[in-house]
GUKOLTI-382694 format. One record per residue (C-alpha): x, z, y; residue number from 1. Coordinates in Angstrom, 2 decimals. Layout:
N
{{X,Z,Y},NUM}
...
END
This chain:
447
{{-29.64,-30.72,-0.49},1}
{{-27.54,-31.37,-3.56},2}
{{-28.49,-30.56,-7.10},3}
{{-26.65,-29.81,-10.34},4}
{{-28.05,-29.43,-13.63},5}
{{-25.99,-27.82,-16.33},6}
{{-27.61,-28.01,-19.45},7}
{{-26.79,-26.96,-22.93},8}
{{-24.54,-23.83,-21.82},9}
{{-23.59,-20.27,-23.24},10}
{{-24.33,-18.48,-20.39},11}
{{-22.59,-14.60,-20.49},12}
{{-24.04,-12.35,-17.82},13}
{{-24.97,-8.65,-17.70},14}
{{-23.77,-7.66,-20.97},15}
{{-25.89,-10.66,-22.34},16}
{{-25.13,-14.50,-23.84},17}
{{-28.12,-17.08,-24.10},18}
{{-28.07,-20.63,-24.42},19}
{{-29.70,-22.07,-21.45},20}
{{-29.71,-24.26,-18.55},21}
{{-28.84,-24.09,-15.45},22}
{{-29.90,-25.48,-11.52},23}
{{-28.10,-25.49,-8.73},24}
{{-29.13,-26.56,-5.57},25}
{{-26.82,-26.77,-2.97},26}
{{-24.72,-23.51,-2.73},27}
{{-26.95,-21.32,-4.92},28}
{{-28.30,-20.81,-8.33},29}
{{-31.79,-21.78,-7.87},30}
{{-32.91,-21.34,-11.45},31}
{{-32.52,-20.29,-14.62},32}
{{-34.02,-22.01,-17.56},33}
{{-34.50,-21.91,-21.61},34}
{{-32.65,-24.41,-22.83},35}
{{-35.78,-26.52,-23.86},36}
{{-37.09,-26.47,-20.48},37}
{{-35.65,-29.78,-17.92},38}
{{-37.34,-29.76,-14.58},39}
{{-38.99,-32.61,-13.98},40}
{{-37.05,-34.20,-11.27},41}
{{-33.51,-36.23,-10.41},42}
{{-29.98,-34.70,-10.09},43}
{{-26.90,-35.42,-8.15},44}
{{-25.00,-34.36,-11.18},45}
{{-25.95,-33.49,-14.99},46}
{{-23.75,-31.65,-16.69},47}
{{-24.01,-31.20,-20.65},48}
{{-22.33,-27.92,-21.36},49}
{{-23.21,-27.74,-25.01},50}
{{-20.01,-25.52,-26.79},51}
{{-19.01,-24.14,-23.37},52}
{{-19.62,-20.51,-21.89},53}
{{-20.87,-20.43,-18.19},54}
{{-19.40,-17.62,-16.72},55}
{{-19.79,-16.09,-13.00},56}
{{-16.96,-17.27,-11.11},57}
{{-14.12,-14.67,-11.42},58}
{{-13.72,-12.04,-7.91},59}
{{-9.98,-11.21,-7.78},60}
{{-9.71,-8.15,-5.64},61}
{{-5.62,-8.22,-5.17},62}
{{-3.48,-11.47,-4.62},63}
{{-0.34,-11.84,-2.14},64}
{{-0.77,-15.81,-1.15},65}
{{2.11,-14.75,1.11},66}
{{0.76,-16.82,4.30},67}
{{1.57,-15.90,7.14},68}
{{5.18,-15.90,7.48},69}
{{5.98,-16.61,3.83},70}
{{5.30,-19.61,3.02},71}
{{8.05,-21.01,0.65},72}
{{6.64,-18.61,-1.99},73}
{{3.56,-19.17,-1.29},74}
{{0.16,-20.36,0.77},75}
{{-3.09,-19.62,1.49},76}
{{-4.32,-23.50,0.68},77}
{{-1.81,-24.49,-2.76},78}
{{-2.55,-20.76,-4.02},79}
{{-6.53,-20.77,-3.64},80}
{{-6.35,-24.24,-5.28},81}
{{-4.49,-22.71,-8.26},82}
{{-7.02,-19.31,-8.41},83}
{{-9.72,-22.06,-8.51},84}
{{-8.05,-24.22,-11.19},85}
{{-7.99,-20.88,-13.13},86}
{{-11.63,-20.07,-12.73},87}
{{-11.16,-17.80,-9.62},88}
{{-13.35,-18.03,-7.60},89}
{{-12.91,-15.51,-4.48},90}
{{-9.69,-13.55,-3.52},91}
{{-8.86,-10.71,-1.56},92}
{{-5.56,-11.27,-0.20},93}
{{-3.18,-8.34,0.64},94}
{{-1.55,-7.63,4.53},95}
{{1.95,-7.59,3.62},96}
{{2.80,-10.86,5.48},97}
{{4.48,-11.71,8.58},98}
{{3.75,-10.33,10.81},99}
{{1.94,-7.83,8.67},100}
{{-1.97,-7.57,9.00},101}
{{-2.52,-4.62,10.98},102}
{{-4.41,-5.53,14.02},103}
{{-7.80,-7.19,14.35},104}
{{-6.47,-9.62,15.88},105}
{{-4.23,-10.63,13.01},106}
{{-6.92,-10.22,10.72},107}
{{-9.00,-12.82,12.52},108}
{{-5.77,-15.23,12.46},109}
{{-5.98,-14.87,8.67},110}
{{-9.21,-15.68,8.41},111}
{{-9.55,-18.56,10.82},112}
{{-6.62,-20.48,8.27},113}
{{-8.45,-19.51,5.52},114}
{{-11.78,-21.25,6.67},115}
{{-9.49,-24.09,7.36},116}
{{-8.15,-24.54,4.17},117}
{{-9.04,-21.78,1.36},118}
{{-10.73,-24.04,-2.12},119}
{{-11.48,-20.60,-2.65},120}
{{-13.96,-17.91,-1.18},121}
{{-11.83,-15.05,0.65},122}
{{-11.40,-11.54,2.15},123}
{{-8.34,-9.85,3.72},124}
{{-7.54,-6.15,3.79},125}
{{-6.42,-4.56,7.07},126}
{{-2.82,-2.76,6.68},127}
{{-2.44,0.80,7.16},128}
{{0.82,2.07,9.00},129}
{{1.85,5.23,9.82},130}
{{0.40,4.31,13.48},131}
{{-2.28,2.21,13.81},132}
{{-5.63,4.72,12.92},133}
{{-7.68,3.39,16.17},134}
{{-6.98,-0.36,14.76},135}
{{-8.29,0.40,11.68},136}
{{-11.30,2.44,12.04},137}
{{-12.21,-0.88,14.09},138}
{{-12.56,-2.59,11.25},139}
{{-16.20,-3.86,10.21},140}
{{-17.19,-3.01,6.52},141}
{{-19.57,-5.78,6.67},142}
{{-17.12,-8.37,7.16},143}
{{-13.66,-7.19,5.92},144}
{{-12.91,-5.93,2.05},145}
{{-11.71,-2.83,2.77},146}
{{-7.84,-0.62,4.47},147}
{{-5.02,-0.84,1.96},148}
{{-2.81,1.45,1.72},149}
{{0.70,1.59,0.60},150}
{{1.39,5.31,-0.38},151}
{{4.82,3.75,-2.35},152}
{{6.59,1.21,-0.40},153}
{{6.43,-2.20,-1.84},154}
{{7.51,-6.10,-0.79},155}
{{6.84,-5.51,3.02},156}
{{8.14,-1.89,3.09},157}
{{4.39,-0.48,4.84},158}
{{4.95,2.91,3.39},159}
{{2.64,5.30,4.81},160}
{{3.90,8.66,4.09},161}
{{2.45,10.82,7.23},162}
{{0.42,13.35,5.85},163}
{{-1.54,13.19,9.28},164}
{{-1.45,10.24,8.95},165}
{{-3.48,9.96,5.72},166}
{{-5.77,12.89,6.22},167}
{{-7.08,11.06,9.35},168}
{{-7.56,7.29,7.15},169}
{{-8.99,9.44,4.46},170}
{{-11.25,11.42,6.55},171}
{{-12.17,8.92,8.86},172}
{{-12.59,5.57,7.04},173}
{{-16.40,4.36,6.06},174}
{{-15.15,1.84,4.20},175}
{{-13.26,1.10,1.29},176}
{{-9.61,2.49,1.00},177}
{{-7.20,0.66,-1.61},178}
{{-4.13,2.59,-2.53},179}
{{-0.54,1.46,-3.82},180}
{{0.22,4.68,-5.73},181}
{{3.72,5.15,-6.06},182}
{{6.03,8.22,-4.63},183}
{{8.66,7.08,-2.91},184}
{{11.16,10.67,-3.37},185}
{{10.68,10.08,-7.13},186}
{{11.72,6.98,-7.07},187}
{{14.53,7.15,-4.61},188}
{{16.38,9.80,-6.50},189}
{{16.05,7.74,-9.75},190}
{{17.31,4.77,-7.86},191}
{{20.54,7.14,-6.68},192}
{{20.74,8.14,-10.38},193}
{{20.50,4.77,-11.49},194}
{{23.65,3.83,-8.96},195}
{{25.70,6.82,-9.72},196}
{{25.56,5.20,-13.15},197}
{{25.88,1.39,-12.89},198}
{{26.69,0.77,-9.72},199}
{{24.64,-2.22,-7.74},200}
{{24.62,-3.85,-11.00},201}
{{21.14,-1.65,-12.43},202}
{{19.78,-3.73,-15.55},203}
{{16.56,-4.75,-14.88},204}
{{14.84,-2.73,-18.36},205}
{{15.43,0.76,-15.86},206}
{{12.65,-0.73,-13.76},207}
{{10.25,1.79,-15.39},208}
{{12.43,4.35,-15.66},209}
{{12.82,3.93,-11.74},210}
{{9.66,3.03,-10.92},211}
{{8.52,5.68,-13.58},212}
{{4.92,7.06,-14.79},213}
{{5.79,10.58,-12.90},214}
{{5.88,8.78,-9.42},215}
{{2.54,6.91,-10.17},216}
{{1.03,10.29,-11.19},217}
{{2.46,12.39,-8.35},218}
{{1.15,9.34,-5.79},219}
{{-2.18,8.87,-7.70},220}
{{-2.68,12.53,-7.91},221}
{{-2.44,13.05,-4.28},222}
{{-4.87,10.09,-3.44},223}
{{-7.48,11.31,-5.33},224}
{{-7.40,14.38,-3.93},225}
{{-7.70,13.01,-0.26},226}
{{-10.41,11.02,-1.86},227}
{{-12.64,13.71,-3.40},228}
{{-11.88,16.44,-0.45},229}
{{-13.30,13.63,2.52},230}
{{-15.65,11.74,-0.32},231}
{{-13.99,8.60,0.50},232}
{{-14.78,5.26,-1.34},233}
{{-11.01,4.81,-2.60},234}
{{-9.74,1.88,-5.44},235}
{{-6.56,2.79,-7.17},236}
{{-4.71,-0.96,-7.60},237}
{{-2.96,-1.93,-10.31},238}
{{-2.79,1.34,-12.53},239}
{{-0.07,1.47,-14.92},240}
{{0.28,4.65,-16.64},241}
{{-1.14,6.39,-19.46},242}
{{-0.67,9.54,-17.26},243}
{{-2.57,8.56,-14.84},244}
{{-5.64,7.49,-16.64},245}
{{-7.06,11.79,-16.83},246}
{{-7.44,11.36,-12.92},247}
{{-10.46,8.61,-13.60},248}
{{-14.16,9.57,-14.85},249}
{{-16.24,7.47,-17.37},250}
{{-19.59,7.44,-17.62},251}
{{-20.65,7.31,-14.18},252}
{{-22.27,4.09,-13.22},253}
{{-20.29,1.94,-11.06},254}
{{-22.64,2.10,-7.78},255}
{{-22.51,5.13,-8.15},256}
{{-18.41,6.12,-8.29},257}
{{-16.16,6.71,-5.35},258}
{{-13.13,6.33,-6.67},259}
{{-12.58,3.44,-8.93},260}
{{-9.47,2.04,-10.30},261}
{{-8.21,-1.31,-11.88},262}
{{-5.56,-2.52,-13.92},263}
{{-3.38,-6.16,-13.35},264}
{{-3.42,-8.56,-16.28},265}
{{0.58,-8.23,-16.45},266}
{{0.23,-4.62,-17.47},267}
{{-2.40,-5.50,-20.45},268}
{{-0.18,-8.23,-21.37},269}
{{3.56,-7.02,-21.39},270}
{{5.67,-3.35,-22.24},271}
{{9.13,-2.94,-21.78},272}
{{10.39,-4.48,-24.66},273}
{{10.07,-7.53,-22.34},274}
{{12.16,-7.12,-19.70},275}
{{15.08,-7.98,-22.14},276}
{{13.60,-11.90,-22.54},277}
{{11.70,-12.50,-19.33},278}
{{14.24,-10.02,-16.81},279}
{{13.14,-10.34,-13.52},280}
{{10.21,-12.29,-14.11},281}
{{8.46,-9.73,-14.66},282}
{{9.83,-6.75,-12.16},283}
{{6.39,-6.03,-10.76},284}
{{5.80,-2.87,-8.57},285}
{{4.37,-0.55,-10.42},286}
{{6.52,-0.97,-13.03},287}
{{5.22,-2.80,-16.58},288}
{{5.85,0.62,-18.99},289}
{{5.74,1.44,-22.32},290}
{{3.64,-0.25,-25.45},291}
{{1.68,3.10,-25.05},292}
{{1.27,2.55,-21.63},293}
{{-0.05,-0.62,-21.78},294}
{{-2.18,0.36,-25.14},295}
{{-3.78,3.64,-22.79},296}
{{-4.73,1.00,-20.01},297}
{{-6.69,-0.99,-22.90},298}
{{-8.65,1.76,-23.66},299}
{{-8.98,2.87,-20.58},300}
{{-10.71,-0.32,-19.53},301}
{{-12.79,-0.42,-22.59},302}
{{-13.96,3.56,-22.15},303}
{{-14.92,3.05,-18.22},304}
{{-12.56,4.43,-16.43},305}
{{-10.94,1.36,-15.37},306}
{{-13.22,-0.41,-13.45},307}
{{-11.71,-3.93,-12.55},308}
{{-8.90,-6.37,-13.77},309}
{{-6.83,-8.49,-10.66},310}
{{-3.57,-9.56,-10.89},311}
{{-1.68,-8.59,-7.97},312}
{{-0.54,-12.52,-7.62},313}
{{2.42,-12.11,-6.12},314}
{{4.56,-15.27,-5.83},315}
{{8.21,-15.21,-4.90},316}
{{10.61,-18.66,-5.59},317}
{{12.94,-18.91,-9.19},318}
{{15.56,-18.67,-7.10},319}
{{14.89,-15.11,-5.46},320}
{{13.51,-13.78,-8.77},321}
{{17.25,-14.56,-10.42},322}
{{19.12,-12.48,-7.92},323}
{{20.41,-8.91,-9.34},324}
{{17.89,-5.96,-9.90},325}
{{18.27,-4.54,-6.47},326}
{{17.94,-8.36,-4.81},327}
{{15.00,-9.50,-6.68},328}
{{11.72,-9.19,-5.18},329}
{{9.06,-7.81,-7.34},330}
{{5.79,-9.65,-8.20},331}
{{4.47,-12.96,-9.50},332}
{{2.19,-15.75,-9.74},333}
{{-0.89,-15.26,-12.67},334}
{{-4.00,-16.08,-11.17},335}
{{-4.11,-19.48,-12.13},336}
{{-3.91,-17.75,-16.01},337}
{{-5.88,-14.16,-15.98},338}
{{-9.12,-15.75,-17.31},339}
{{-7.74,-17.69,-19.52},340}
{{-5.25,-14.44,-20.69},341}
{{-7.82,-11.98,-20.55},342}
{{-10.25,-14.55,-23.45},343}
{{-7.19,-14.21,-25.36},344}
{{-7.70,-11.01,-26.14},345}
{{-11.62,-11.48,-26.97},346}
{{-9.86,-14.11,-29.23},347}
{{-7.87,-11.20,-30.52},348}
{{-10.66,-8.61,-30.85},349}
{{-10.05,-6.33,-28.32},350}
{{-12.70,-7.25,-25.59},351}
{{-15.92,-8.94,-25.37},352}
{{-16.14,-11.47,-23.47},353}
{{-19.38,-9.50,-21.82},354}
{{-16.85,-7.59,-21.18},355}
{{-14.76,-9.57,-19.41},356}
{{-17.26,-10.46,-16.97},357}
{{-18.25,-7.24,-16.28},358}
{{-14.68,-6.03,-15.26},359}
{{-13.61,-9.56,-13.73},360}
{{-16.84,-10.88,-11.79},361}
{{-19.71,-8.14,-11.93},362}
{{-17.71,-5.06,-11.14},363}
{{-15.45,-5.91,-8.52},364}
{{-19.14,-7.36,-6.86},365}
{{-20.45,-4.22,-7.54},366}
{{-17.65,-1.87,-6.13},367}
{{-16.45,-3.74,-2.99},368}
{{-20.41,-4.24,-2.73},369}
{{-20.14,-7.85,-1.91},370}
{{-23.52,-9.80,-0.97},371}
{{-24.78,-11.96,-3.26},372}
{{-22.05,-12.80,-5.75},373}
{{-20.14,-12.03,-9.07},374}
{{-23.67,-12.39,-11.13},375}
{{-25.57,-15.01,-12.89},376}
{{-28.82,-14.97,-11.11},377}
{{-31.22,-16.98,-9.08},378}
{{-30.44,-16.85,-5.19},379}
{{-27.09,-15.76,-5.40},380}
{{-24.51,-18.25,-4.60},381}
{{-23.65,-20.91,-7.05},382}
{{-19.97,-19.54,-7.93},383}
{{-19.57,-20.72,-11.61},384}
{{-17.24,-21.24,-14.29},385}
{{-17.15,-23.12,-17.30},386}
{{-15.11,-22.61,-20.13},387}
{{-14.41,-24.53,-23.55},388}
{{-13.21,-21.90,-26.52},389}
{{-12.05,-24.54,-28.22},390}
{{-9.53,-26.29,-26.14},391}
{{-6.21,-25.04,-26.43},392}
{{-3.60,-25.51,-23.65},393}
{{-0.06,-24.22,-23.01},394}
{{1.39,-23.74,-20.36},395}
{{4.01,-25.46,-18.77},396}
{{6.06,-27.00,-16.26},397}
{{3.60,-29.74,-15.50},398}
{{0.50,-27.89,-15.50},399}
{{1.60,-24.52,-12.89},400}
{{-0.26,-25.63,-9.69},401}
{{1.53,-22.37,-7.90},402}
{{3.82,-23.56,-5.20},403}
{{6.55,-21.38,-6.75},404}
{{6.21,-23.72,-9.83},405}
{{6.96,-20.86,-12.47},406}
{{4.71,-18.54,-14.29},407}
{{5.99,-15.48,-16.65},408}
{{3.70,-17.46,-19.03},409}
{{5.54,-20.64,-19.30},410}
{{5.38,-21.39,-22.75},411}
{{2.43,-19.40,-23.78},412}
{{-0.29,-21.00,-25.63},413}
{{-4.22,-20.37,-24.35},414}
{{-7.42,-21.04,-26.84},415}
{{-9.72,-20.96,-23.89},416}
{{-9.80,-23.64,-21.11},417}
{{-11.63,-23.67,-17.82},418}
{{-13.35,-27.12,-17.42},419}
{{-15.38,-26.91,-14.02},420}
{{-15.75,-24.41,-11.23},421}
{{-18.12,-23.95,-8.87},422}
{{-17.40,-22.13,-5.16},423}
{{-20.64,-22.15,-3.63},424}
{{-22.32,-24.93,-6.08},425}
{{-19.65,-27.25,-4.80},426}
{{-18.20,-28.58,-7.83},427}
{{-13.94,-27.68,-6.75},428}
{{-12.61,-28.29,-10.21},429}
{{-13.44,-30.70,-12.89},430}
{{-11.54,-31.56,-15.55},431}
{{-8.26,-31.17,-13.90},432}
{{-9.38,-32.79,-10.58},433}
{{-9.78,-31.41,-7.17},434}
{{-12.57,-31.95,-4.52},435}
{{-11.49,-30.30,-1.51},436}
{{-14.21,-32.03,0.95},437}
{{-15.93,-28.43,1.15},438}
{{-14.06,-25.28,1.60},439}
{{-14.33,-21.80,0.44},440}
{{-16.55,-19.11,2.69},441}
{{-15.40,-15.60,4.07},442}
{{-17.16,-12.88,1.94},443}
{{-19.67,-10.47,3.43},444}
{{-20.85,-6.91,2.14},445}
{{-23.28,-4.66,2.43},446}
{{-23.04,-1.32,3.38},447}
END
């Protein structure tokens, strides 16, 4: 067995920080210590942590790393390695690939590659269609994140819009349900109002008046309903509407909830103003909205009724994303940056960092009820992160480890670096290196 000593840290876990020190032997935390206390034996590795917060490793519950079938945007190995440079440290990846994951069989592909070559720890979601009910109620909650859902057609074009259809998911399912809430009449008559006026040449700042807060409401609306009629276990992705936000309870502890709902680091961090600088770059689906919008969401996350942060990583080449509104694939790349964007605004005074951790490690743990992760705590699995506050880095062209090799934060500036990360007390990133001897693990949950 190996053994790592980190001494000297900031540890921030469970709405707590303590100075202390921490063991690791082989893949789990073994114990936790005061910082005066040293066992009394020899290490494999001493690490002195002293100025640094040791943070659970980050659980990203939505990421496109666009294998199979996509590959020049994206891949399963050069996109873990960036979620892991970045502090991430387990993914659930989306089905939208091709072929799209809608099969067990498929499913298993996935996750036989990912074993291969995933730096990262890993789940896939199973793809609803309109026909495949009998291939997903297959599915086993104990080793698969949950169905997703796309009740707004996205990059992939899985729109399930059967009303059958989604009463049977709904009422059937025993596991978790994740749901792309967008409807698509609303946003195919703004798209033939949007024509009628400018032809094929729509400027990108009507994305959220396409894409617009009624269709997220109408879409979310419905979904809960389905939800709280069947008492399904449903997760709204990527929220992104202030009017959306009065669907979602507070004060309701987490285990408890059945419908949860998260919002993607993209909508905390831009508004519509910037779609006139970055274009494009940052046409995500659901749209980025208004400064109140984004402002609602804040709160939203601060109040409880947001539940999780992700990032809906989403990875498409520079050259697709500079093709006219219609041609332009939405999405991009962040998870190499959502730590390190989301300290920014503990920098700023918005969020804790306890905070942080609860929405980015402990609660997506907690709601996806994965075993034995997303906490601080002896005989869970050593998935770790270090951080240094005080080591400012910007990004740039020589530093994006996504195989797109853009960000929509190129040229942003960062006061908090991660240093080290841990995927199952293998040490995966250090200082800007790599050790890829030992690969990430599938996740498991409980019922």
């Amino acid at each position: 067995m190996s053994t790592t000593l980190i001494t000297n840290a900031m540890l921030v876990n469970e709405g707590k920080q303590f100075q202390g020190n921490l063991l690791i032997r082989d893949d789990r935390i073994d114990r936790i210590l005061p910082p005066e206390t040293i066992p009394h034996q020899t290490f494999d590795r001493i690490i002195d942590a002293r100025g640094r917060y040791l943070l659970p490793g980050v659980i990203d519950d939505q990421v496109h790393f666009r294998e199979p079938g996509l590959t020049h945007k994206g891949d399963i190995y050069t996109e873990s390695k960036a979620a892991v440079a970045g502090g991430v440290t387990s993914y659930m990846d989306m089905p939208n690939t091709i072929p799209q994951t809608t099969t067990q069989e498929l499913l298993e592909e996935k996750y036989n590659l990912a074993a291969r070559v995933s730096l990262s720890n890993y789940s896939f979601y199973i793809g609803a269609t309109n026909n495949n009910l009998k291939e997903l109620l297959k599915t086993d909650p104990a080793r698969v994140c949950g169905i997703k859902i796309f009740m707004g057609s996205s990059t992939g074009n899985m729109l399930v819009d059967n009303p059958e259809t989604l009463k049977s998911i709904f009422s059937g399912s025993q596991m978790l349900i994740a749901v792309h809430c967008e409807d698509e009449s609303i946003i195919q008559e703004n798209i033939r109002n949007a024509r009628i006026r400018f032809g094929e040449d729509v400027p990108v700042y009507l994305h959220p008046v396409i894409r617009n807060a009624e269709s997220c409401y109408r879409s979310s609306r419905m979904a809960v309903g389905l939800a709280e009629k069947y008492g399904t276990r449903m997760h709204i992705l990527h929220l992104s509407s202030a009017a959306e936000i009065p669907l979602l309870k507070s004060g309701i502890p987490l285990h408890e909830k059945r419908i949860t709902a998260e919002v993607c680091v993209h909508h905390l961090l831009f508004d519509e103003k910037d779609y006139f600088t970055k274009g494009n770059l940052i046409k995500w689906n659901p749209a980025i909205k208004s400064a109140g919008d984004k402002n609602a969401l804040m709160q939203a996350l601060i109040d409880g009724r947001i539940d999780t942060v992700a990032t809906d990583h989403a990875p498409h080449t520079l050259e697709e994303k500079q093709n006219t509104y219609f041609k332009a694939p939405s999405g991009g790349p962040l998870v190499q940056h959502s730590l390190a964007a989301m300290l920014e605004f503990h920098k700023q005074g918005l969020l804790s960092i306890e905070m942080i951790v609860e929405k980015m490690c402990h609660a997506p743990a907690t709601l996806f009820r994965i075993t034995e992760r997303g906490f601080i705590r002896e005989g869970y699995f050593a998935d770790l992160v270090l951080v240094d506050p005080e080591s400012p880095f910007t990004v740039s062209a020589g530093n994006i480890l996504y195989k797109c090799k853009w960000s929509p934060l190129l040229g942003y500036s960062f006061s908090h670096r991660v240093t080290h990360t841990f995927v199952n007390g293998h040490l995966a990133f250090e200082e800007g290196l790599f050790h890829e001897e030992r690969k990430g693990r599938r996740l498991a949950f409980s019922a």
